[in-house]
N, C-alpha and C positions, 0 to 999 in steps of 0.2 A: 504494500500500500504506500501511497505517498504522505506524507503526512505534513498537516497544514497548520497557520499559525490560529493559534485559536485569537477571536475576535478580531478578524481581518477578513475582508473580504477577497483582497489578492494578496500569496504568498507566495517566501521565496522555497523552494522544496527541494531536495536532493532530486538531482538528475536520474535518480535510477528508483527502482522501489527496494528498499531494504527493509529486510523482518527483523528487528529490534529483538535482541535476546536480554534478560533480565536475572539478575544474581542480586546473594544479601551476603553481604561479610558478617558472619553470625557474631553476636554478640558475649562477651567473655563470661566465664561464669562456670560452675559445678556441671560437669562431661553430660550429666544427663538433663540440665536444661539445656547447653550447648547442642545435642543430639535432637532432642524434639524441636527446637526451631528450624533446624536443618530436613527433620520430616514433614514441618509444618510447610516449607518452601514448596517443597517436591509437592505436595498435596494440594496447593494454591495456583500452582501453575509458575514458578519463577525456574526459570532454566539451569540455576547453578547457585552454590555456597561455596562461599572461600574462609578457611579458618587460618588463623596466626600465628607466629611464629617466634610467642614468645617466653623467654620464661618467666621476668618481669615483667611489670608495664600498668600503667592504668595507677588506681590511688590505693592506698592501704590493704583494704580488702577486694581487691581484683583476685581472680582466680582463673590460672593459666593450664586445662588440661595439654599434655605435648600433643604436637601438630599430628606425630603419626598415624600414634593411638587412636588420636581422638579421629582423624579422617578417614581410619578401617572399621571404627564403629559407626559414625554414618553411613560407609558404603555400602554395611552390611543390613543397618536398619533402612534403606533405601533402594528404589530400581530402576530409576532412570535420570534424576539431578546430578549433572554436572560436578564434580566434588574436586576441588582446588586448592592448594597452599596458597596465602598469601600475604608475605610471602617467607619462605625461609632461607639457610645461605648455606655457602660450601666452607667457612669457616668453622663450626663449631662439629659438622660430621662429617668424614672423609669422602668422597665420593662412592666410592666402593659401597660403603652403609646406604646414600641416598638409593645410586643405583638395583640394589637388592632391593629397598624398601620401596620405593615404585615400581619394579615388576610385580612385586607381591600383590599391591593395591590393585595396580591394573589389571588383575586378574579376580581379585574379590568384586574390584565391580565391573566386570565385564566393559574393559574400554572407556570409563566417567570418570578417571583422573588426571588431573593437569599439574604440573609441575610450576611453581609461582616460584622466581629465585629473584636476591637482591642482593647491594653487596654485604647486608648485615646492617647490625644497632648495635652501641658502645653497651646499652644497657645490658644486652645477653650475653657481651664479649667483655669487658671489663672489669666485671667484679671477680668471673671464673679463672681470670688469668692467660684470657685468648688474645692470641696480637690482632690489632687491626688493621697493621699496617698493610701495605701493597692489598688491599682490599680488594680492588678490582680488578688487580691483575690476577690474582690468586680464584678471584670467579671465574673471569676471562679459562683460565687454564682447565679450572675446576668443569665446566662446564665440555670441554672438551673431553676430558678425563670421562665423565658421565656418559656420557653417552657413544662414546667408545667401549666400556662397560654394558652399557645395555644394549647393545650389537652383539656383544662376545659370546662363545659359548665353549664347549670343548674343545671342539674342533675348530675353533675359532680364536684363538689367544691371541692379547692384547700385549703388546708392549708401547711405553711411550717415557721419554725423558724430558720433565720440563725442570721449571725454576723449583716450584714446589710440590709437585707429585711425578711419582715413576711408577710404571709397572713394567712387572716381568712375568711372560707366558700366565698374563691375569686371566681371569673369566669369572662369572656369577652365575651360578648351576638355579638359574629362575630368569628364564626370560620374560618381558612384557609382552601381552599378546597384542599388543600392537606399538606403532611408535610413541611414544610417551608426549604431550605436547609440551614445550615449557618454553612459558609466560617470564617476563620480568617490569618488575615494579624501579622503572627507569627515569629519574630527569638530567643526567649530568650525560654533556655532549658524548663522554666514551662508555655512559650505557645506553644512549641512545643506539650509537651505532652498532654496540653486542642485539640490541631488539634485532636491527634492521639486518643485521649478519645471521643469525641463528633462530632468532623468537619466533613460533609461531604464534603468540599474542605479545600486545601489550597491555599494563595494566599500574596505569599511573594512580594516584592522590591526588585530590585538590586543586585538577584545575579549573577553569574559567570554559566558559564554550569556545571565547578568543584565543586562548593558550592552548584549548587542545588540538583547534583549527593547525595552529601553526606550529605546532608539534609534530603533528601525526603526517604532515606535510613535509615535514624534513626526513622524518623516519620514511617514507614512502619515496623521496626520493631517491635516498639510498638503495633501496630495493631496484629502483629501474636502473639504478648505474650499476645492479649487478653484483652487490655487497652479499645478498644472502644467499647463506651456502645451506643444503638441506640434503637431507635422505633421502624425502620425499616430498614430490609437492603436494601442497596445504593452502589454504586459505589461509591470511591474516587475521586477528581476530583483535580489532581496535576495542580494548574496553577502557573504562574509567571508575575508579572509586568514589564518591561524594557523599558527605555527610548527607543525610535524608529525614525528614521528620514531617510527617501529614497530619493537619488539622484544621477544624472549622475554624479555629479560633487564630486569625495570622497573625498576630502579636505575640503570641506562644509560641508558634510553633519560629516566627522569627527570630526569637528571643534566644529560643531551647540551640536553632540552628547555628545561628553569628557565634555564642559560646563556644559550640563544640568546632566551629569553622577554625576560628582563631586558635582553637587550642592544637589542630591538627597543622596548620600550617605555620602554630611556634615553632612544630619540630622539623621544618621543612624549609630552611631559607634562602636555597636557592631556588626554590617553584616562590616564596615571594616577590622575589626580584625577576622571575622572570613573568609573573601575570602582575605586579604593578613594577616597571623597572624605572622608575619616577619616584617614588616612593624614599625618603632620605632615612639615613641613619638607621637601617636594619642593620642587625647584629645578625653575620652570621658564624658566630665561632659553636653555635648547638645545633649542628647538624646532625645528622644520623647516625653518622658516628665517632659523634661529642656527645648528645644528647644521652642523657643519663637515668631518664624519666622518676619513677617514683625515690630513686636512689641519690637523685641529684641534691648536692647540699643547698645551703641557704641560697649563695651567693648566682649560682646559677640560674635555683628558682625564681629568683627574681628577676635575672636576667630575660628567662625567660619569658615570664609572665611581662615585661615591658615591652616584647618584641611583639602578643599576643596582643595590648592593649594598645601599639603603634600602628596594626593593621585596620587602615580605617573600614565602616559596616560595610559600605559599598562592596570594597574588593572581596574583603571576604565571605560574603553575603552571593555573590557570583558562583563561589565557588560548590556551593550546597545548593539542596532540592530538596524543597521545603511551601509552606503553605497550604490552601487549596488542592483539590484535589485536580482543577484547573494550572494553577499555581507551576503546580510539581508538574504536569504534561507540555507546559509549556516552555518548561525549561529541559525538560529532556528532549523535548522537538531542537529545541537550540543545540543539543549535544550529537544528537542525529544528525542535524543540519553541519554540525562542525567535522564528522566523519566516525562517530562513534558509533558500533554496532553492539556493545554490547555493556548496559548500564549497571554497574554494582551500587546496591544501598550500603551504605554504613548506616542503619538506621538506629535511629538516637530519642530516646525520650525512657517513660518510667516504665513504660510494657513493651517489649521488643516484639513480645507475640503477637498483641493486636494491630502493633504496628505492621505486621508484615502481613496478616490479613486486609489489614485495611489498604495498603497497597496495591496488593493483589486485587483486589474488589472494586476498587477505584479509580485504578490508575493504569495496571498491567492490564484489565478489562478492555481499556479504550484503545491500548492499540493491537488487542487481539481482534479486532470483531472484524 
């Protein structure tokens, strides 16, 4: 279908008809409400959950089941949703471990797992004693290593020498039953290019309809000048995450959304600078991997929280999908319209449940029909 600007008589619409697929980044919490939101998706109609990747995060009482675990027991209480990291890293587990651990999945759920990788967070790396350093080259590498791995088999042995992993006459006795896809959660100019080299998705935070326009436009034309190398060919799979929050009440749910905006793109300051680059005196010394989250001391906290409270409503108010249930359709037409096929909730308020019913019901409705 094409899809049109609500309250407009003439609109502008993607050249082509694209079916919008829809995901919720489930929200943290005890493995078995984590698990029933995740069934409640698949049962509402939302194409895909992606879960985290962390082992801190969030405020005092946050509660982090691990990513693996917790995405073989969705796969197993579920039979057709999409099931995604999002996202994890090749720092804190060897390749070899990922590699096993996603053939295993992809076969529990018959072909509904995706691999979400990033280069990491200081928070999950930091306190353990993990280096951060060469972070991206060590994914870069990692990522290679991977899926050299899930090729291999007996008769198949892997050997490879880099900077930070070797193997000799490797193999992983479980292959995937199919190619695994893996996604990265990308804004710095040399993960864009790893997207547009290897990714078959993308899978950003917090931008703007503007910034993913000219985002996914750079990643893309990478691809025509011949950057990405594959297996197999694949479709692209342009997604976005955005804080999300529906209500009749838009002073609420604007309120609920600007919050959670700012506080997602305190830990993001180079997606600041690149959807307001006008913008003066952001700090970005707590990036993702400075940012320290619930562990972070005083002097950061506050740091932080000035850089949250420097982001004016405007901008970050762009960045979330929130209001109405008009509201919320009409900014995801604007995410359509910027090249995005495939929308993730972050959804935010006091019931995640009804929230993602009510989604479902209001909003995923209108551009099923």
């Amino acid at each position: 279908m094409f899809f049109e600007v609500r309250n407009s008589l003439e609109t502008e619409t993607r050249a082509e008809s694209v079916s919008l697929k829809f995901g919720v980044q489930l929200r943290s919490g005890p493995i078995s409400r984590v698990v029933d939101q995740a069934v409640l998706c698949e049962k509402v109609g939302f194409d895909s959950v992606w879960w985290m990747d962390h082992v801190v995060g969030g405020g005092q009482s946050a509660c982090w089941p691990e990513l693996y675990t917790t995405l073989a027991v969705i796969g197993a209480s579920t039979k057709k949703i999409l099931i995604g990291s999002a996202v994890t890293d090749t720092l804190r587990r060897h390749p070899s471990a990922i590699s096993q651990t996603c053939a295993t999945i992809s076969q529990l759920t018959s072909g509904r797992f995706v691999l979400g990788l990033g280069a990491g967070e200081a928070m999950n790396l930091i306190p353990f004693g993990l280096d951060t350093n060469r972070a991206y080259s060590r994914l870069e590498e990692g990522v290679e290593v991977l899926r050299t791995l899930m090729a291999s088999g007996y008769d198949k042995r892997a050997n490879f020498q880099g900077r930070f992993y070797s193997l000799k006459n490797a193999f992983i006795q479980i292959q995937p039953n199919y190619s695994v896809p893996i996604y990265f959660g990308a804004f710095s100019p040399k993960m864009l290019k790893l997207v547009a080299k290897v990714g078959v998705g993308w899978l950003p935070w917090s931008h703007t309809p503007q910034s993913y326009r000219v985002t996914l436009s750079q990643i893309e034309d990478s691809i025509k000048k011949g950057c990405r190398e594959r297996a197999r060919a694949s479709k692209f799979d342009p997604c976005t995450i955005n804080v999300a929050n529906l209500s009749n009440d838009e002073g609420e749910s604007r309120e609920i959304a600007l919050e959670s905006a700012r506080q997602m793109l305190s830990t993001l300051p180079l997606q600041v600078k690149k959807i307001a680059p006008n913008l003066k005196d952001v700090d970005l010394s707590l990036g993702a991997l400075e940012w320290m989250g619930p562990l972070e001391d005083v002097t950061k906290v506050n740091t932080r929280l000035k850089l949250a409270n420097s982001i004016p409503e405007e901008i970050a108010l762009q960045t979330a999908i929130y209001g109405t249930s008009d509201d919320c359709i009409s900014k995801i037409e604007e995410f359509s319209n910027a090249g995005c096929e495939h929308i993730v909730l972050s959804l935010r308020g006091k019931d995640p449940l009804q929230l993602t019913k009510d989604f479902a019901s209001k909003v995923l409705s209108y551009f099923r029909r």
